[in-house]
N, C-alpha and C positions, 0 to 999 in steps of 0.2 A: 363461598370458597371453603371446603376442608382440608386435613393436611393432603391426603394423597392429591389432591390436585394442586394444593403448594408445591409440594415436592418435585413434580413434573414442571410446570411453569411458574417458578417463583421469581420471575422478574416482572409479574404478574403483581404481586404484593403492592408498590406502589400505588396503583392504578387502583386498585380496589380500597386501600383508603381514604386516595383524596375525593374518591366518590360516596364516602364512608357506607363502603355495604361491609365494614368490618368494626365489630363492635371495638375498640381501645381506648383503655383507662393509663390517666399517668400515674406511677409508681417511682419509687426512690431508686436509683441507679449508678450516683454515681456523681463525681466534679467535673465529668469534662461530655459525657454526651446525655441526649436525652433521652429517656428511660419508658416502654409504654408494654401495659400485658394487653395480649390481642385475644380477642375469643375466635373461632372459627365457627363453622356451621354445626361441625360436627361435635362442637363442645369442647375440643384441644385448645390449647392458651400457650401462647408462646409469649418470651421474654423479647423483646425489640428495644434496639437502641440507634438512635440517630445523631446526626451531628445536628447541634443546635441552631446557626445558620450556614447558609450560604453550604459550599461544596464541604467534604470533608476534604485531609490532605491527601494525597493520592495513597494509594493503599493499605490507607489506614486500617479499614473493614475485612481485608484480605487480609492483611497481616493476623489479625487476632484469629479469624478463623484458621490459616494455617496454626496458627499457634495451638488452638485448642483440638483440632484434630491431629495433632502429634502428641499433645501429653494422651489424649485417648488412646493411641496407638496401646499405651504399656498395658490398660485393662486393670488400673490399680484404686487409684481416687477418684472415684467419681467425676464427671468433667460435662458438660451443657454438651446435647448434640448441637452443631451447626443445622440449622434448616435452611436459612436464605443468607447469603453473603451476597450485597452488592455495591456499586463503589460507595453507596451514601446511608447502607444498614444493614445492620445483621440481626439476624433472627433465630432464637436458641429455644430449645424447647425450655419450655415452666417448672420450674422446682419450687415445690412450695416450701416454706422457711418452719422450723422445729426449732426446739431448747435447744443447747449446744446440752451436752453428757458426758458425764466421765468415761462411758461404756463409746461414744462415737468418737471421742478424743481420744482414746488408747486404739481404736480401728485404724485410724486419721494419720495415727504417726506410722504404726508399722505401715499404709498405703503409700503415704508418701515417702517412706522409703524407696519402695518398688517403683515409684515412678522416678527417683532418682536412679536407683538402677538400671533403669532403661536406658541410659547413657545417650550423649550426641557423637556427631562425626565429630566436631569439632567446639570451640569455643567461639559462640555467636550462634548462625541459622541460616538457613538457605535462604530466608523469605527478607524485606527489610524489616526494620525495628520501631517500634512505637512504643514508649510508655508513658502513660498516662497523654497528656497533648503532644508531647515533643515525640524526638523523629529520636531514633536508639540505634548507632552501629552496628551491626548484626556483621558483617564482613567475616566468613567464617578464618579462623585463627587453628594454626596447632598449638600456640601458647609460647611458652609458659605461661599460669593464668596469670600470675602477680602484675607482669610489667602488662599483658591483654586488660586484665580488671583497669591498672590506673590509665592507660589512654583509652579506651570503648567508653569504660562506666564512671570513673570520677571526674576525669579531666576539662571532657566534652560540657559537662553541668557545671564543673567547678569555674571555668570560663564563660559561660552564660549569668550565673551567679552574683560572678563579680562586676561584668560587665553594667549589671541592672543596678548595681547597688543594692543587691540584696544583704552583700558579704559584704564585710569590713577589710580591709588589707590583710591587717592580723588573723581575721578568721582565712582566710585565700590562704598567708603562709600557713599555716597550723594545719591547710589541709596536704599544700606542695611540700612539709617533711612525714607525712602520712605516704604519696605517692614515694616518694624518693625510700622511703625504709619498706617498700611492698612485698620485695623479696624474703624480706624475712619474717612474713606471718602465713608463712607455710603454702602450700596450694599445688603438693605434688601429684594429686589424685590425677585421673582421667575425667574428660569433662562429664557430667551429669545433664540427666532431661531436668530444669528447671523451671519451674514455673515464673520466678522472674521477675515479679511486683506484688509477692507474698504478705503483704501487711493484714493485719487480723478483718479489715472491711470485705477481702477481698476470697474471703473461708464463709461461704454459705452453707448454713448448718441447717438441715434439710428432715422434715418429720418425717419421712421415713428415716430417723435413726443412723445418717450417716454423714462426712463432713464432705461438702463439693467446693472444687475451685473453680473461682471464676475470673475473668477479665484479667490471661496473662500477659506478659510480657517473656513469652515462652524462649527459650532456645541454652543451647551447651555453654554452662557454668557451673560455679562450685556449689555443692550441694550448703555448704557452711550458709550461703548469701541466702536463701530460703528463710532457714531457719533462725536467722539472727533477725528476718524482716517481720518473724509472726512477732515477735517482741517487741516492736515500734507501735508508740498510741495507744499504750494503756496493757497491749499484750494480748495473743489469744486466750479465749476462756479454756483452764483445766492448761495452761500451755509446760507447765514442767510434768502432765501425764501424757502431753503430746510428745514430748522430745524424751522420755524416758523410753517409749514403746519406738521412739525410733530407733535411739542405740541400740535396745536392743535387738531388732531385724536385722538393723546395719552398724554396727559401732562406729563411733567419731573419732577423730583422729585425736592424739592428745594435746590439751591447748585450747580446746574451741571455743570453751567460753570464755577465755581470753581474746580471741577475736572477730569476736560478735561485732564492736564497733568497724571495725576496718570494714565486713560486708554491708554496713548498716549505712553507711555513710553515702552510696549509692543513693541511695532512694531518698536518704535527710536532702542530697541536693537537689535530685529533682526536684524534689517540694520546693525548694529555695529559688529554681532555676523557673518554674514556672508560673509557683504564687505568691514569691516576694520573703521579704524580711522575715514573716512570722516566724519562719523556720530556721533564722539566724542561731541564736541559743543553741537549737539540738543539734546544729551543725558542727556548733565550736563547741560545744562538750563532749560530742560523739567523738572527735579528730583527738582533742585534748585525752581520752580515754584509750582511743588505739594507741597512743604515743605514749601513755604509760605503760604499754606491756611489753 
């Protein structure tokens, strides 16, 4: 099998692994699917990621491809072509992995401007929502974002959260006067193309010299939630050359880095909501820190 004959019949793909007349190796990919580069006949190598048992949820493999062929749409950050989307894997062409740079992270910010630029219809996505395991309201929104952000993106986790025991009472309130004061940490823009689940894992920095993103949770949001997420876990490499070449493409509103925690807090629960306590702490610091601004 080569690509051009992939590309024609790629429901094809399965069938010719489990017979293995396709060479694949396992590679690192990720917490929630499993991750393999394919060689082809004709020497192309694709990125493949499957669910690790049993079925995936239902559109889960669709959803990220529609996702990543809409941020392509803008022609800005680099972004994996989609080659095979199907209900139980998707298959991206091969990027090989390079140093991160101060010359690729001043490229990275003013791109990732442009692809905020690119704007949504609305706040949410045509397709439904998945980040990371869990399922993501996408229900498209005309907004406002504030009261949109605290029922779609904190609520939903903030209620699963607690529900598990991950969160403490006190952490749940600390995040319910976060939700209830939302309107007043700005969010009058028009929605943005976002990518969505922005954490620095999720910025493959690629030897040809330039930054790619991968594995979004794409759809119409505020550009601030990106950019507050590359700073979660240590931080992207060179990330105040990242966000300096962004204002200046696009300036930020004034404020922003006083409301880093409020967008940050999204993704602190997901982690909470899907792999437990560990993520207790950044939760109730992150909430305790929007609440002081």
């Amino acid at each position: 099998m080569d690509l051009a004959y992939l590309r024609a019949h790629p429901q094809h793909l399965p069938t010719f692994l489990t017979h293995q007349r396709i060479r694949e190796t396992p590679v690192g990919g990720g917490d929630v699917c499993t991750a393999s580069r394919l060689t082809l006949d004709d020497g192309t190598s694709l990125f493949t990621k499957t669910w690790p048992s049993g079925s995936a949820p239902e559109h889960f493999f669709a959803t990220e491809a529609a996702g990543l062929q809409w941020l392509r749409e803008t022609r800005t950050v680099p972004i994996p072509e989609v080659i095979v989307a199907l209900a139980d894997m998707l298959a991206l062409e091969w990027i090989d992995s390079g140093p991160p740079s101060v010359t690729a992270a001043e490229r990275f910010g003013r791109e990732l401007a442009g692809l905020h630029r690119g704007g949504a219809e609305s706040f949410g996505a045509r397709w439904p929502g998945f980040i990371g395991p869990l399922a993501q309201d996408n229900t498209p929104s005309a907004g406002p974002w504030g009261p949109w952000f605290a029922e779609r993106r904190l609520r939903p986790y903030l209620k699963i959260s607690a529900d598990s025991g991950a969160l403490s009472a006190a952490d749940v309130a600390a995040v319910e006067q976060v939700i209830l004061r939302i309107e007043g940490y700005g969010g009058d823009e028009a929605p943005a193309r976002i990518h969505g689940d922005l954490w620095p894992g999720n910025v493959l920095w690629g030897a040809g010299g330039r930054a790619w993103l991968v594995d979004p949770a794409a759809h119409g949001g505020h550009r601030e939630t990106d950019l507050a997420q590359l700073a979660l876990f240590g931080g992207a490499p060179h990330l105040e050359t990242i966000l300096r070449a962004y204002a200046e493409e696009w300036p930020l509103a004034d404020g922003w880095r006083e409301r880093v925690p409020v967008h940050q807090l999204h993704l602190l629960l997901v982690h909470a909501a899907a792999f437990g306590g560990a993520y207790r702490g950044a939760v109730r610091s992150t909430a305790d820190a929007a609440l002081r601004n």
